[in-house]
C-alpha positions in Angstrom: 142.9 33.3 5.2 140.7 32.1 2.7 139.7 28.5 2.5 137.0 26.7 0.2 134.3 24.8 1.9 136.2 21.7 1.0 139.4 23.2 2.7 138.0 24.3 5.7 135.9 20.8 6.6 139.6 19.1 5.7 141.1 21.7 9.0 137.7 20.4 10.8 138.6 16.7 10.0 142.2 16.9 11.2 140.7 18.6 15.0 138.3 15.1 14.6 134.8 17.0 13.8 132.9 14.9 11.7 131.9 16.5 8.5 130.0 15.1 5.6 132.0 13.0 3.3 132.8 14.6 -0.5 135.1 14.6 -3.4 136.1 17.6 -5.0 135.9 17.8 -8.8 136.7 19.8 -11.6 135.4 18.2 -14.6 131.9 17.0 -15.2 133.3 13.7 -16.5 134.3 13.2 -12.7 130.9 13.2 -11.5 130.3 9.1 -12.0 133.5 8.2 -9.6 132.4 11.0 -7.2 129.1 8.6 -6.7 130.9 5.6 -7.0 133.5 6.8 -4.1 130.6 7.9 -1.7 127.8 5.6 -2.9 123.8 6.7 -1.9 120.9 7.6 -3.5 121.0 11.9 -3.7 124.2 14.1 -3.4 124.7 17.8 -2.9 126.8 20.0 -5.8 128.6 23.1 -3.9 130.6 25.7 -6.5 133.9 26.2 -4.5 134.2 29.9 -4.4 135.0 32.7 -2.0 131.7 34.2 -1.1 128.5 33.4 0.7 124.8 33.0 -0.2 126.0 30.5 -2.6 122.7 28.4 -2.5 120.1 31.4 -3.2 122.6 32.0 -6.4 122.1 28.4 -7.8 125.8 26.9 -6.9 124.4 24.5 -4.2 122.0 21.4 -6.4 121.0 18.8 -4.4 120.7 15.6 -7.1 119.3 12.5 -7.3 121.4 10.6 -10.0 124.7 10.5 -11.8 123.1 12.1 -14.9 121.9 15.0 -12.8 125.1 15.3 -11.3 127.1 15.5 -14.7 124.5 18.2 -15.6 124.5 20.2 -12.9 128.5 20.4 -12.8 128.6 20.6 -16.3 126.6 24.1 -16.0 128.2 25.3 -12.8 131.5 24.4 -13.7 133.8 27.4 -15.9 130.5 30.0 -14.9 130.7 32.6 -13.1 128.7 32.5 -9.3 127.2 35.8 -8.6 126.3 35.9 -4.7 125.4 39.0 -2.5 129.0 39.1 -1.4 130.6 38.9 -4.7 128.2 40.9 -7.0 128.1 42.7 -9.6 131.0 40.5 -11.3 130.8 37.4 -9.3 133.5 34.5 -9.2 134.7 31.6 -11.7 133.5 28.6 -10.8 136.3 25.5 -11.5 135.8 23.4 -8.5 132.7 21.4 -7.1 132.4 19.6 -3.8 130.1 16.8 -4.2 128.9 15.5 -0.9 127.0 12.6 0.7 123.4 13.9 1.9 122.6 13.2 5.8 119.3 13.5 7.6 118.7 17.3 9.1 116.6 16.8 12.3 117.6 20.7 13.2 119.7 23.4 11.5 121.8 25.8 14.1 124.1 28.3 13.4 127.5 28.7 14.7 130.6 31.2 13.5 133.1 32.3 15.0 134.8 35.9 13.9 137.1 38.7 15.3 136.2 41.9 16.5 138.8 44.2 16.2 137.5 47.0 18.1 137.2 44.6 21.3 140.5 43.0 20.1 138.5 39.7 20.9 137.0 36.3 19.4 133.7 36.4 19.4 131.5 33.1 19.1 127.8 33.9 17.6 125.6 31.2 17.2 121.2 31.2 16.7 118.7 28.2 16.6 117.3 30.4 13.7 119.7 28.3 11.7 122.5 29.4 8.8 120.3 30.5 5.9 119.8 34.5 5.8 121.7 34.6 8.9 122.4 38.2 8.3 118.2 38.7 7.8 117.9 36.7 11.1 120.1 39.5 12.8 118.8 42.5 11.2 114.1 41.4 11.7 115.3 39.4 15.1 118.4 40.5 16.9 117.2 38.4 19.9 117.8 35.1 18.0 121.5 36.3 17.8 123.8 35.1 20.9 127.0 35.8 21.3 129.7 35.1 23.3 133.1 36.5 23.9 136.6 35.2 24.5 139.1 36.8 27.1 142.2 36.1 25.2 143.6 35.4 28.5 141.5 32.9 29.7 140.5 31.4 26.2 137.1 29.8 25.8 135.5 28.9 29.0 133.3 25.9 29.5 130.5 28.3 30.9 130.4 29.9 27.8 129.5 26.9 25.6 126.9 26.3 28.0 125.2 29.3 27.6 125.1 29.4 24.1 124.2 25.0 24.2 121.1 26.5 26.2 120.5 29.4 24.1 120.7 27.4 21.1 117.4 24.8 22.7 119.9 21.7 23.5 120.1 19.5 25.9 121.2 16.4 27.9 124.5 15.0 26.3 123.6 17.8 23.3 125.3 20.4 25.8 128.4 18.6 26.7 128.9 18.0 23.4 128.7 21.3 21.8 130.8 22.6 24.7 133.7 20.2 23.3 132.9 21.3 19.8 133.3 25.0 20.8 136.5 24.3 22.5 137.7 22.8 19.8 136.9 25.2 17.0 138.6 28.1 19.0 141.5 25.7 19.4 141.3 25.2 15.4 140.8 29.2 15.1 144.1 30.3 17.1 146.5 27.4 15.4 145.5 28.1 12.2 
């Protein structure tokens, strides 16, 4: 299944996970009611396209007025994104998420993905954060965990824990991401 960005945190929504709020637009004229909806001083542009590395291709702006905004969608908007996943030809661009920026105190990473060859989920997750993930894996395979699911028993609690620890948190951090974990395999098998 392939979902956009704005897609998938609609799925993420529906489970209750919190996700940044945005509006998804086509046109650059579009750009002023985007703002109005989700007010704030600086907004993030994200081309809606099937492939990663988005940001180190110029699809992901971060903007700090309406007329920026316009600009920026008005350039990303009927081009064609070329990523490290979707080169040499790249994909059309004819959808933008704008979103609401939030304060970063920390960047993880978390996926979850399917190993065929096991013929289980596997959760992998690194404190390295999301950005060259794949770099991250190849120089520093130690900052990779991973754990993975008996499809009999599911995700087990234990499990979150040792990647909450393994990821640095703590306190109510680790009960937390334990219910976030849980959740996201329960979003992964229904949908």
């Amino acid at each position: 299944m392939n979902l956009h960005e704005y897609q998938a945190k609609a799925v993420l929504r529906d489970y209750g996970i919190s996700t940044p709020r945005g509006v998804v637009v086509s046109g650059a004229e579009q750009c002023a009611a985007a703002v109005a909806e989700l007010g704030g001083t600086a907004w993030v542009a994200k081309a809606q396209i099937h492939a990663g590395g988005r940001g180190k291709a110029g699809g992901v702006k971060l903007v700090r007025s309406v007329e920026d905004l316009a600009a920026a969608a008005g350039a990303l908007l009927g081009s064609r994104l070329t990523t490290y996943q979707n080169a040499p030809d790249g994909q059309p661009v004819s959808q933008l998420l704008i979103e609401e920026t939030l304060p970063i105190a920390r960047e993880l990473y978390l996926s979850i993905t399917v190993d065929r060859a096991a013929e289980r989920i596997g959760f992998v997750a690194s404190a390295a954060g999301g950005m060259e993930i794949e770099e991250v894996a190849r120089s520093s395979p130690e900052k990779i965990l991973k754990e993975w699911v008996n499809p009999v028993t599911g995700f087990m609690d234990y499990q979150g824990r040792n990647l909450a620890f393994g990821l640095g948190l703590e306190g109510e951090q680790i009960g937390a991401f334990v219910k976030l974990a849980k959740t996201l395999h329960r979003v992964f098998l229904e949908k």
